[in-house]
N, C-alpha and C positions, 0 to 999 in steps of 0.2 A: 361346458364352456367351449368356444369355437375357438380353435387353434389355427385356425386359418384366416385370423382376422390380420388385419393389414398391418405391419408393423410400426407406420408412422402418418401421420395425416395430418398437415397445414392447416390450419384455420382458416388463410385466406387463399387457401386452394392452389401456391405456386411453391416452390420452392424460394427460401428465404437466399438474398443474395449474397454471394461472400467474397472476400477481394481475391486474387490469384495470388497465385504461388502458395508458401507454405502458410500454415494456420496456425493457430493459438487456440486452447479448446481447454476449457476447467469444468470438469465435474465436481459436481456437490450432494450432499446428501447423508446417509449412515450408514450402516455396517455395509452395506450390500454395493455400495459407492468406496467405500474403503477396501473392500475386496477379502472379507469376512467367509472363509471355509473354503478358503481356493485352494485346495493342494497339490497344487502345479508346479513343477520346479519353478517356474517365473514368481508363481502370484500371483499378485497386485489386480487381480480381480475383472470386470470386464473396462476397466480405465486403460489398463495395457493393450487390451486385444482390440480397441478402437484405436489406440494410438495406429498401432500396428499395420491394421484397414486402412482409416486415412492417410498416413504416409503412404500406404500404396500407389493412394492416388495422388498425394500432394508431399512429396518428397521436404522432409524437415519440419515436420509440423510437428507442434511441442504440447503438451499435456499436465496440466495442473490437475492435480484430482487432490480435494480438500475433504472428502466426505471423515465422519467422524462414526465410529458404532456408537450406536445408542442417544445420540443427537437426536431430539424436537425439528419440528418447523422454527419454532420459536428460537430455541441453541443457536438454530444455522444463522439465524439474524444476530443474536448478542453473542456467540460464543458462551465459552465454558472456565468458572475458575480461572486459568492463566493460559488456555488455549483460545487463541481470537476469532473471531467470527469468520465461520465458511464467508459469505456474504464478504466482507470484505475484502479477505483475501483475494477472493475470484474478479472484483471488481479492479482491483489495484492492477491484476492482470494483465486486464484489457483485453479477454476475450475475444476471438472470432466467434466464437460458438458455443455456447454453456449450457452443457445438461446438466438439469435437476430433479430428484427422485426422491421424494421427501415424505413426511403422515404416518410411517410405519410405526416410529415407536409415539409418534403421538397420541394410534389408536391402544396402544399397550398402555401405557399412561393412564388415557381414561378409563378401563375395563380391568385392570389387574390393581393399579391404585388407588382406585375409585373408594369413595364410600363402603363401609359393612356391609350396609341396606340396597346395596346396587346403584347402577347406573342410571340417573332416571333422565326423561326425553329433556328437560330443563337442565342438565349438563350437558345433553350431548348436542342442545343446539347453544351454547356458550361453548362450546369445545370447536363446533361449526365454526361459529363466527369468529374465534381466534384462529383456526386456521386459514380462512378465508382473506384475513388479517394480512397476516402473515406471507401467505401467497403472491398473493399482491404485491407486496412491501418487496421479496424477492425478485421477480419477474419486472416490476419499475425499474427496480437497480441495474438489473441486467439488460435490461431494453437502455435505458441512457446512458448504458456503458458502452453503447451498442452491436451488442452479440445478438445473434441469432439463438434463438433460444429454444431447445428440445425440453420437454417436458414427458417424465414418467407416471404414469395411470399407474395405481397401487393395486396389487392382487388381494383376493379376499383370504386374510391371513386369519381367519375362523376354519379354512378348509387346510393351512397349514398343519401336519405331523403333530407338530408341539403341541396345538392347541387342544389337542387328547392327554396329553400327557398334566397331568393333576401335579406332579412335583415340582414343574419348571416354574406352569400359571396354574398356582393354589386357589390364588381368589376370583376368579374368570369363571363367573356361572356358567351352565349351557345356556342359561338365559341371554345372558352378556352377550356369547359367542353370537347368539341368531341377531342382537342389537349390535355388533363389530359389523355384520357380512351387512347389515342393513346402513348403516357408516360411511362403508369405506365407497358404496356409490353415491353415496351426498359427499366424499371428497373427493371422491372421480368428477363426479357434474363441477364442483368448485373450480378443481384443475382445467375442468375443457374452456370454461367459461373464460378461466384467465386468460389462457390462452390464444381465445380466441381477440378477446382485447388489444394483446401484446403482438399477434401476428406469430404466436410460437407454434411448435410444430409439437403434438403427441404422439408418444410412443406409446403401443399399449401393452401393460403387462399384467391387465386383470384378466382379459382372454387367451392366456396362457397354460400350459400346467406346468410351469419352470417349478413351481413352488410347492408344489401337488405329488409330483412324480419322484419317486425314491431315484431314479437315474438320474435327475441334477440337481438332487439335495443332499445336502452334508450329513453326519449322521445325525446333528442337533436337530433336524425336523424343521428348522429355521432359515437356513444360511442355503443359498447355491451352492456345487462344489464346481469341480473343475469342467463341467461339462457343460455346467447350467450357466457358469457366467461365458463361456463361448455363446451360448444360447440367446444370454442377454446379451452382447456385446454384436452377435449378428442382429440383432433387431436394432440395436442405437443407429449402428453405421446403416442397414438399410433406411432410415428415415433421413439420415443424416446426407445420403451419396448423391440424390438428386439434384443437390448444390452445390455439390465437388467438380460438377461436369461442365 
């Protein structure tokens, strides 16, 4: 994987414009947007450590972060039981700027809950095309809400720790796994594509080893720990700063 890939890139090649002074900024997403294996006296994952950046540079700027563990693409649009929808929440807002980082437990979904008989290519392009769906449906709302919209590239969570581990995902063939890592860039292409629609900006965290590397991984094999969401939180704000200035 190239570790040295650029950590955010515009679709339409400028930085997205944003009003002065201080900002409004909501992240959405699951566990890793919630701030899931941070064990840093603060926490609160890399939602805080961007606040933290931005205000550097924009003195008073405020931070929604609504991510949910274990949320769908899908969840983030309807919400859960009696918790309401990321998607709404972040829109009621009003936004300057809304990252979203979303697909990870939709590819566990399809591979761990999947049929007995496996995953076959006729799920996983109806798995496509719901998220695709879905994508969409996110990034509209946030565009006519009008925020500036970062978007997170998912890493290939087949080369995740856990994905060895048989107790955690019992039912995730190795077969599965090589059909997840083949997945997750038909939901990378899906994301750039939106993106490029929407005028939103990519961050990329598939050419990473945030996920990979036991130095910024919790000891679940899953989660960042306190080093990695630094890690991630340096990459949001570097995509994010060329429109702070």
């Amino acid at each position: 994987m190239n570790e040295n890939a650029a950590p955010g890139e515009n679709m339409n090649g400028a930085a997205p414009a944003l009003p002065m002074g201080s900002l409004r900024i909501a992240t959405l997403g699951d566990s890793v947007t919630e701030g899931v294996g941070d064990e840093s006296p603060e926490g609160g994952g890399f939602p805080r450590r961007l606040l933290s950046a931005v205000e550097g540079v924009r003195p008073g700027t405020t931070l929604l972060n609504v991510g949910h563990s274990g949320w769908t693409s899908s969840e983030l649009i309807t919400g859960r039981s009696d918790t309401p929808s990321e998607l709404d929440e972040a829109v009621a807002a009003d936004p300057d700027i809304a990252c979203v980082w979303i697909g990870s437990n939709d590819l566990w979904v399809l591979y761990e809950f999947g049929p007995e008989t496996g995953t076959t290519s006729d799920l996983e392009a109806a798995d496509l095309d719901a998220f695709a769906a879905n994508i969409e449906t996110i990034l509209r709302r946030l565009d006519e809400a009008g925020a500036a919209i970062y978007v997170g590239l998912l890493d290939d969570q087949s080369l995740r720790p856990v994905s060895a581990d048989r107790l955690t995902l019992p039912n995730t063939t190795p077969a599965e796994f090589e059909q997840m890592s083949a997945q997750v860039v038909r939901y990378n292409d899906v994301l750039t594509a939106a993106a490029a629609r929407y005028g939103a900006t990519i961050v990329d965290f598939y050419n990473t080893s945030i996920f990979t590397d036991s130095a910024t991984l919790d000891f679940d094999g899953i989660h960042p720990n306190a080093a990695g969401y630094d890690q991630i939180a340096e990459n949001w704000f570097a995509a994010i700063e060329p429109a702070l200035n």
